[in-house]
N, C-alpha and C positions, 0 to 999 in steps of 0.2 A: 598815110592812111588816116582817115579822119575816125573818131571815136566810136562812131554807127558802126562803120568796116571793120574797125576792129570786133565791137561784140559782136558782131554777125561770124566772123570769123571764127570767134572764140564758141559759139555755139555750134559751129561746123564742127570744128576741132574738137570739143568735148564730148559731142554725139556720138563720131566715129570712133573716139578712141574709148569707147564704155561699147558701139555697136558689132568691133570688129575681132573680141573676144571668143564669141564662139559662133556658131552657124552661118545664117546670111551675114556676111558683113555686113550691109546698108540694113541691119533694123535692129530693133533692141530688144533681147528677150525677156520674159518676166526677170530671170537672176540680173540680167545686165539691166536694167531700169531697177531693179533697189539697190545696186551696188552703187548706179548713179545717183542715184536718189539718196542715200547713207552718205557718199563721198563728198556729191557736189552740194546739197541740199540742206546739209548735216544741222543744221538752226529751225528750218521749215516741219523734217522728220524729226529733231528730240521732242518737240510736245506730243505727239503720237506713237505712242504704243502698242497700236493694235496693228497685227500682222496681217490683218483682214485690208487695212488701209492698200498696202500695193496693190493685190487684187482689184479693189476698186478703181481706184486710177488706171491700172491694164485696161479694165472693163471697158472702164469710160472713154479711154482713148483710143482703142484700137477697131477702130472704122471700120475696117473689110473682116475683122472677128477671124485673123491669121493666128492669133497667140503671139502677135509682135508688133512693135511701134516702126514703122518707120518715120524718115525724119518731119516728114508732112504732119505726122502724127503726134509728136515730141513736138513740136510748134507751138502745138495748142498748148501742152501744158505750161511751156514758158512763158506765151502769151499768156495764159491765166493765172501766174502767178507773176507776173510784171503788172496787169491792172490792178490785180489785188494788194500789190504793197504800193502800187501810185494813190490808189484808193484812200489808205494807211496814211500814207505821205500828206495828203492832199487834207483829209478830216484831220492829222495833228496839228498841222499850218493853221484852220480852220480853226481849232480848239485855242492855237496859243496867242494868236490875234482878239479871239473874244476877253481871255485870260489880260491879254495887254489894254483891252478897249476895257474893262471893268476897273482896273487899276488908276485911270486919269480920269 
């Protein structure tokens, strides 16, 4: 299985086993989305402390406004927080090439 198959997997796998806790198996309720979110995320949520935050994120992700994520919907959040540390990634490359180009 090549590296892509893997994480696609591993996002399959992580979804359902935070989704199938309680009610619909296939979606994730507010508690099961901050239990994932605390669990998996645990770097992303220590600089936020406000409890207000999950709420938000439900808000914003939850398309058809059920009070739950399914996995279509957990997508988006992973995809926005993959471009946003590629982002991260890309500006510190970015930054330590200038850093190396001022030095010669």
């Amino acid at each position: 299985m090549s590296k892509l198959e893997k994480a696609i997997e591993g996002l399959i796998t992580v979804f359902h086993s935070y989704s199938s806790k309680e009610g619909d198996k296939y979606k994730l309720s507010k508690a099961e989305l901050k239990t994932l979110l605390h669990e998996e995320l645990s770097d992303f949520m220590a600089c936020c402390n406000d409890p207000a935050v999950i709420d938000k994120i439900m808000t914003d992700l939850d398309e058809n406004g059920d009070q739950e994520l399914d996995f279509q919907e957990f997508v988006v959040l992973v995809a926005a927080l993959t471009v946003a540390c590629n982002d991260f990634f890309e500006d510190s490359c970015k930054n330590k090439e200038k850093g190396e180009q001022k030095k010669n």
